[in-house]
N, C-alpha and C positions, 0 to 999 in steps of 0.2 A: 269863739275861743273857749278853753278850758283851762284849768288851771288846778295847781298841784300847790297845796299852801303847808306852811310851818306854823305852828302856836306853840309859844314858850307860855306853860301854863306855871305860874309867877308862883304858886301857895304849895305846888307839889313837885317846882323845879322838875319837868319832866318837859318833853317836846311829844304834839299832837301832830298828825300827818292827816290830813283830808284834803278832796280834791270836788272842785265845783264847775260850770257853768258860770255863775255869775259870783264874783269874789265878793265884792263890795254888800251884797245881800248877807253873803255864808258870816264875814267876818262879823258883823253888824248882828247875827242870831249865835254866837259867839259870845260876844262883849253885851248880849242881854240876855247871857244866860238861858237861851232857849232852846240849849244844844246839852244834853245829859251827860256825855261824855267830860264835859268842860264845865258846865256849869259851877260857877261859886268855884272855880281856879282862876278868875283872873287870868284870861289869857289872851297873849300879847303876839300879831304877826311877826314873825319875824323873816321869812324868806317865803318867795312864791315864785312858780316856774308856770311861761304861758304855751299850751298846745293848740296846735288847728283842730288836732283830731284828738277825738274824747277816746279813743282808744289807746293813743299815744300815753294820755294823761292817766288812764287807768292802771295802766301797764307802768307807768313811773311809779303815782302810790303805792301798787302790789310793792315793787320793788324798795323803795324807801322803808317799807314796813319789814321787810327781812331784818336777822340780824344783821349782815354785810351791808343793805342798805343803811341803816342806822349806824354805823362806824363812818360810811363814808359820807353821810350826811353833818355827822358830829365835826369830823374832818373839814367838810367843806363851811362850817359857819364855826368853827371854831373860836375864832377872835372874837365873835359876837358873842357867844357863848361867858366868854373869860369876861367881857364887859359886864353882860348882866350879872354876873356873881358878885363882882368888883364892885356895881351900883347897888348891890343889896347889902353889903355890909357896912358903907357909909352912910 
């Protein structure tokens, strides 16, 4: 399986898009900061999509990373979105 992951990176309010083989390893070099991109942003899964085929999964990333993918991604976890704001100012 492959997979197409979300990180709300919490200290720059920004969303990360990468895509793995195995999740549970990628999130895990993630949350100990052994990932540069993320590093010391505190970042938080928030949505993950599973493929059979890592070309599928490739082809979604590319896509997510567009600006139109990034509108219909904001789109599609919106509510979550409004939540974590909502959790950070109480």
């Amino acid at each position: 399986m492959f997979y197409v992951y979300i990180l709300h990176l919490t200290k720059t309010n920004q969303l990360y898009t990468g895509s793995t083989s195995n999740l549970k390893v990628r999130i895990n070099q993630h949350a100990s900061n052994k990932v540069i991109s993320t590093k010391r942003k505190e970042p938080v899964l928030v949505h993950y999509e599973v493929y059979k085929c890592k070309s599928d999964a490739q082809r979604r990333e590319r896509f997510l990373k567009t600006s139109e993918g990034k509108r219909l991604l904001r789109q599609q976890i919106r509510d979550l979105l409004i939540e974590i704001k909502y959790s950070e100012i109480v």
